[in-house]
N, C-alpha and C positions, 0 to 999 in steps of 0.2 A: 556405667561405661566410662571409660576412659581413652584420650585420644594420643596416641605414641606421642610423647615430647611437644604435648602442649602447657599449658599454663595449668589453667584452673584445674581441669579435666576434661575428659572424653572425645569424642568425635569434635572436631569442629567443621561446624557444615555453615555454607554460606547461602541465605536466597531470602527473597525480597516477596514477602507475605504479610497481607494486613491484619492488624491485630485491632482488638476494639477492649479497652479497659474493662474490668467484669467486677463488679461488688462481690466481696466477701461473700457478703450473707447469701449469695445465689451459689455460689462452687457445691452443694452437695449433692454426689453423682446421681444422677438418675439411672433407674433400676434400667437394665436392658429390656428390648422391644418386644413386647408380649408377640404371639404365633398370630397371626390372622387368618380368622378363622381355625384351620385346624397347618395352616402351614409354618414353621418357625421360619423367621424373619435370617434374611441371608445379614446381617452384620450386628453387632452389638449396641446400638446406637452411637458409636463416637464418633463425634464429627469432624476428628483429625483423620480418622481411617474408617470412613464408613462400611467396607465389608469385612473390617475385623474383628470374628467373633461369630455369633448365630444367636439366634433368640429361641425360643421353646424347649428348652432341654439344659442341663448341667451336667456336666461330665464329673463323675466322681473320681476315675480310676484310666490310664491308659497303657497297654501293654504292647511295649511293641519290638519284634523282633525283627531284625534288620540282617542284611548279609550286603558285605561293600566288598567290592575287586579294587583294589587300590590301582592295578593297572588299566583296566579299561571304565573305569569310576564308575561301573553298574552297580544301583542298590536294589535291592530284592527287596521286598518286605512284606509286612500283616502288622496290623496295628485293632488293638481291639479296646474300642473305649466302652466302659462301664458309665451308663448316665440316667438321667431321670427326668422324666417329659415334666415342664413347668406347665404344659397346656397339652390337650387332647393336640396330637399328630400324625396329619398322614401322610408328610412330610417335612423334612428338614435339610438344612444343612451343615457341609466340613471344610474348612478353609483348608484347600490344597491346591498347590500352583505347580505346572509339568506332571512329570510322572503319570502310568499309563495304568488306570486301575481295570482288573482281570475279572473282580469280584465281589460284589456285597450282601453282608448277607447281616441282618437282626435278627434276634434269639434264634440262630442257627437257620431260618428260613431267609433264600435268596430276597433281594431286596434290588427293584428297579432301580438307574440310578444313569444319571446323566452329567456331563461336564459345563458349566457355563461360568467362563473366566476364570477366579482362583476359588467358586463354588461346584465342590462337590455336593448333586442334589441327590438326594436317597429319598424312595419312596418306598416306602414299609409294605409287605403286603396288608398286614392289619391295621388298623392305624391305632396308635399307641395313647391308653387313656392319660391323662394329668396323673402325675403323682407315682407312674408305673417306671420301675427300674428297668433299662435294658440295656443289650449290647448288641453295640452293632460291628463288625468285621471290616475291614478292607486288606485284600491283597490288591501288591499296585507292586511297580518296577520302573525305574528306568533312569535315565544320568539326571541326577538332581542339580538345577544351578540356582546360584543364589539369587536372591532380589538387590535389584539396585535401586539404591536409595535418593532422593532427591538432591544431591552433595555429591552425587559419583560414588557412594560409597559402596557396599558388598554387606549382605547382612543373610543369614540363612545358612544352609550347604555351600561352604567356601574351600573347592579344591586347592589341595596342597601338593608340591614334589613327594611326598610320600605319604598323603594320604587324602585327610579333611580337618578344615579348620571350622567347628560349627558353633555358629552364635547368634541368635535370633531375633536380637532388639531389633527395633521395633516390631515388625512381621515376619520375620523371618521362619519361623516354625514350619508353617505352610508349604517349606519347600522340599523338607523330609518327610512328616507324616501329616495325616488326615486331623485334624481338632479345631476345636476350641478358641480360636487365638488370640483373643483380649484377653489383658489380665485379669477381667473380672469373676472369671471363669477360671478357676484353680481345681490343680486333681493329682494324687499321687500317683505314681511313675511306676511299672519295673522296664525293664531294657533286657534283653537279651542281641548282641553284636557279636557280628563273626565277622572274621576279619584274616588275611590271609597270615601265616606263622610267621612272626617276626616286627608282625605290629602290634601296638595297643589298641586298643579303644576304650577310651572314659567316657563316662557318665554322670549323672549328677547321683547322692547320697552314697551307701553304702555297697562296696562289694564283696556279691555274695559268693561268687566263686567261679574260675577261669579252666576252661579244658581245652588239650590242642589233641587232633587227631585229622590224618590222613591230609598236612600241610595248612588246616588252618587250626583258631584258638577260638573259644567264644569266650565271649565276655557277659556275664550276667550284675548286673548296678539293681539296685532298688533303693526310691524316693519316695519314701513313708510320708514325709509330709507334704501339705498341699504346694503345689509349686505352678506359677503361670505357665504359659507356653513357650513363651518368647526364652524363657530360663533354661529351657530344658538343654543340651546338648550331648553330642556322640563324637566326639572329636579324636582322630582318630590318627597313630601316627608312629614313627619310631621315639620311642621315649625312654628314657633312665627313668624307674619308679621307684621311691622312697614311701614306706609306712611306716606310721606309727601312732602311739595313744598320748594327747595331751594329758594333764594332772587333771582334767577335768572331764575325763571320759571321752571325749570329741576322737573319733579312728581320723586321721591326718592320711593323706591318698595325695602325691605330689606325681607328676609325669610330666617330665621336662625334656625336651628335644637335647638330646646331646650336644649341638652346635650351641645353645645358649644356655648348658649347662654350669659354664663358670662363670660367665655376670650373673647367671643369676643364684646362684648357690650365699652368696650373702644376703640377700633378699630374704630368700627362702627361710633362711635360719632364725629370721624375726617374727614370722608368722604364728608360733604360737604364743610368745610375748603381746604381740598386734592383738589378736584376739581375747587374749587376758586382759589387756587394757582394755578394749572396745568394749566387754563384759563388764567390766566395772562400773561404766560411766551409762550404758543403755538397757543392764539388764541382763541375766543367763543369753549365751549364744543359743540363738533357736534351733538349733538342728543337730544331731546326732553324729555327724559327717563334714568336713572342712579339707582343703587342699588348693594345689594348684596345677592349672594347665599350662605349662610354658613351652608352645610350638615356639617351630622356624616358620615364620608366613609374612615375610616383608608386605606384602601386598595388601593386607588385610586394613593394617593402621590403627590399630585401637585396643581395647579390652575390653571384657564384658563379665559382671559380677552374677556368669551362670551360678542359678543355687548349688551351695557347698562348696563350688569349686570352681571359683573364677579364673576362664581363661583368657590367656596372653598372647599377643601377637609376636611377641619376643620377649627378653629378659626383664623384667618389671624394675621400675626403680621404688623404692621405699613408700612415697608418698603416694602411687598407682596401688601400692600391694594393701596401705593404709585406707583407701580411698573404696577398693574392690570390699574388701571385708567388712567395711562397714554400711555396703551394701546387704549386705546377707538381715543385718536388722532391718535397713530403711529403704525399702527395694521388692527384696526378698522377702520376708517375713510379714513385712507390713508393706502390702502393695497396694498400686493406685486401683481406682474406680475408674480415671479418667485421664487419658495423656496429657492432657494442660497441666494437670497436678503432677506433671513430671519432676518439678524443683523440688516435691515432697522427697524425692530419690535423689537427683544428682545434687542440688544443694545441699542437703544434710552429710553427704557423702563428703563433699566437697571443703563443707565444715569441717566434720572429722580430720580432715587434713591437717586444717589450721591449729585446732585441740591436739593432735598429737604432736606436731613442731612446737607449739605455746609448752608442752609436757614434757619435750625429747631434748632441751636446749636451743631451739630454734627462734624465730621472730615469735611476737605475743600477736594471737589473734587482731586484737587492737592496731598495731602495728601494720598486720596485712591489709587490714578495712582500710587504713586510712593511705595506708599505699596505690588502692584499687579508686579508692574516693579522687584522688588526686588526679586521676584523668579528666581529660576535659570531655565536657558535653557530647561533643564531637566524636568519644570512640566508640567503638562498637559495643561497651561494656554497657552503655543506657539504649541501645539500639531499637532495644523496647523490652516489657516487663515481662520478666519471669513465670508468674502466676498463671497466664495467660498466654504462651509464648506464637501460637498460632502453629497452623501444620509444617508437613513436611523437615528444612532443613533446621528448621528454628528449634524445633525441642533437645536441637544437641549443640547448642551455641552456647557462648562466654555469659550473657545475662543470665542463662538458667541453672549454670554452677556456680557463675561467682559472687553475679547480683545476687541469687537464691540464697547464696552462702554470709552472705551481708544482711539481707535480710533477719538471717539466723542472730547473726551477732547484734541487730538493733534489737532485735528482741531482750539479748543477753543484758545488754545495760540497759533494759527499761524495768529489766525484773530483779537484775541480781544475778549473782553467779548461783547460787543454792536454788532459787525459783527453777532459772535456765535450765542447771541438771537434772531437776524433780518432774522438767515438763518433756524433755528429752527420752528421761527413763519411763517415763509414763506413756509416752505416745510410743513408744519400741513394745513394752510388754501388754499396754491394754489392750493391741489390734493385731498381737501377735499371732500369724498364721491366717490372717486374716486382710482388711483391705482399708483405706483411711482416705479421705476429702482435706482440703486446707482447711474448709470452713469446721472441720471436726478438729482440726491442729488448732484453730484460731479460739474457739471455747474451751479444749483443754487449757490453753496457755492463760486465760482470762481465770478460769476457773482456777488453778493452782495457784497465780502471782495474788488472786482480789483485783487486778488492773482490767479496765479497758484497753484492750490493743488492737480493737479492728480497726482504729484508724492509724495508728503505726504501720501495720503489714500491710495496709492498702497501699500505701502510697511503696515502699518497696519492692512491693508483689506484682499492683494495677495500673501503675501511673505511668503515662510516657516520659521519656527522658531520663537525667541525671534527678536525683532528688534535689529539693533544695540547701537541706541541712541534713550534718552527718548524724 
């Protein structure tokens, strides 16, 4: 994520939460919360967002077909997820917040089902053995509003003058369809959106094909590969659309608001350069599908590195479009177990910045460090650690990109530039499509250099304040 015309990146959220220093060697995530008994537990264990997520069940697959009135912002929907009980259930839950559901039903038989806060409870008629594949349905309806965030910010279904600006960090998801909503929990996508004639709606991966009848268009997307929830979006709008096919196979899907068509049409025209570079240095771009969202949505503030196809609040400037795409490896591809290891995302992201200015004629990574060092104790960049940043507004502040990103770089000269990029490209492809802990970043980098460095990245990662030495 990134934050409209800030420094390091992303949202900058301000709020006063205690944090407590954490060892290395304890960051590896712990598994989500077994069903008790035969009920799946309403959150995923994490304890920045206790009911994000559900226990008992894996979602493998979610389909959902959506229908939005851009004029009076009613969304229709059915959403049918494909999953698999980790524990006998005779209950479980779906992280959904508003919206009015009509109906539920598992392997085609209705399903009891009640509302309590942002859990939707469904009680199976049968109750569903360990190990057993099923699907369960939701039709639901009604004007979706987004979640506000601890910082004032907007994150989920964010109405637009002509349509929706959808982006889901951190919990957002929730507020359009029924899932899953920790990252822990990954599942491929298709989308089916209808939408009245003269808008678009994107998606994330590849599109399979668009019909208009009787004043509207539907839009059909499918996301083959596994993708969190928060990633997902339908962002929906009047767009100029550009395709086409990288040298490397990648189908390129851009949809840009006509209002911020011309700043951002240079931007644009580096994104598959961006990506060829970003390829080089972390490994095959993971995904089939790449592009960009570029709404009119002043309000929003930010960007977000939806899988494939991160969108924008407005016109991106170079180092946002750099920063977005190199989330699809560190983010996307390889995502967290656990929001504290959020800097495993926007730090490396944040990096990538400095590599690509240190690459493009810009300042030398080096250069930035010791610009960022040069503040005193006092600013907000040692506010507190990274690794650990605590809930709420903290996991999208200046320590967890830039310290995060500092972090990266004392790494860089403890090992060597060759170590650096072999531990980079190593931790992008070994976890690829899959999910990664610091403490699993902190043995790779040991393991590749021959070094000891848990106690280098402790003290960047878990220590309060300003470090002592750069």
């Amino acid at each position: 994520m990134t934050p409209s015309r800030q420094l390091p990146a992303r949202r900058s959220r301000t709020a006063a939460y205690a944090t407590v220093p954490v060892a290395v060697a304890a960051l590896l995530g712990a598994a989500g919360p077994p069903a008790t008994g035969t009920t799946g537990a309403s959150g995923a264990g994490d304890p920045y967002f206790p009911l994000s997520g559900n226990g008992g069940y894996d979602v493998r697959h979610y389909d959902l077909t959506l229908r939005y009135d851009t004029g009076s912002h009613r969304l229709d929907a059915t959403a049918e997820l494909t999953a698999r009980a980790t524990h006998r259930l005779g209950r479980f839950d779906l992280d959904l917040r508003g919206l009015q559901v009509t109906a539920v039903t598992v392997d085609r038989t209705p399903a009891a089902f009640r509302r309590d806060g942002q859990e939707l409870v469904v009680t199976p008629r049968r109750t569903l053995r360990e190990g057993q594949e099923f699907r369960v349905t939701v039709a639901y309806h009604g004007t979706p509003e987004p979640v506000t965030d601890p910082d004032g910010s907007a994150d989920g279904w964010i109405p637009t003058d002509d349509g929706a600006f959808v982006a889901g960090e951190p919990q957002g998801a929730m507020t359009w369809f029924p899932a899953n909503g920790h990252p822990r929990d990954k599942a491929s996508y298709d989308f089916t959106i209808t939408v009245p004639e003269g808008r678009t709606a994107v998606a994330n991966g590849v599109l399979l094909g668009r019909r208009t009848a009787h004043g509207l268009t539907t839009f059909r997307w499918r996301a083959a590969q596994p993708m969190a929830a928060y990633l997902a979006t339908a962002t929906i709008g009047k767009f100029q659309v550009e395709r086409y096919t990288t040298r490397d196979g990648v189908q390129v899907y851009n949809a840009v608001d006509p209002r911020e068509a011309r700043a951002a049409a240079p931007v644009l025209r580096a994104l598959p350069s961006v990506l060829e570079w970003e390829s080089k240095l972390f490994g095959p771009y993971p995904f089939r599908a790449a592009g960009s969202i570029v709404d009119h949505a002043p309000d929003v503030g930010y960007a977000l590195e939806t899988q494939t196809r991160p969108v924008y609040d407005s016109a991106p400037d170079l180092d946002t479009l750099v920063h977005e795409s190199a989330h699809q490896w560190f983010g996307d591809s390889v995502s967290l177990t656990a929001w504290k290891d959020i800097w495993l995302n926007e730090g490396f992201a944040t990096y990538a910045e400095w590599l690509y200015a240190e690459q493009h004629g810009g300042p030398s990574a080096q250069h930035t460090f010791d610009a960022l060092y040069a503040r005193p104790a006092s600013d907000g960049l040692w506010a507190y650690p990274p690794g650990d940043p605590g809930s709420g507004a903290r996991i999208f502040g200046t320590p967890v990109y830039a310290r995060g990103a500092m972090a990266l770089h004392a790494l860089r000269r403890a090992v060597g530039d060759r170590d650096f990029l072999r531990i980079l490209r190593a931790w992008a492809t070994g976890h690829r499509a899959g999910h990664g802990t610091t403490a699993e970043f902190v043995r790779l980098a040991e393991r590749t250099s021959g070094k000891r460095l848990g106690g280098l990245l402790h003290t960047w990662l878990y220590t309060e304040g300003k470090p002592d030495s750069a």
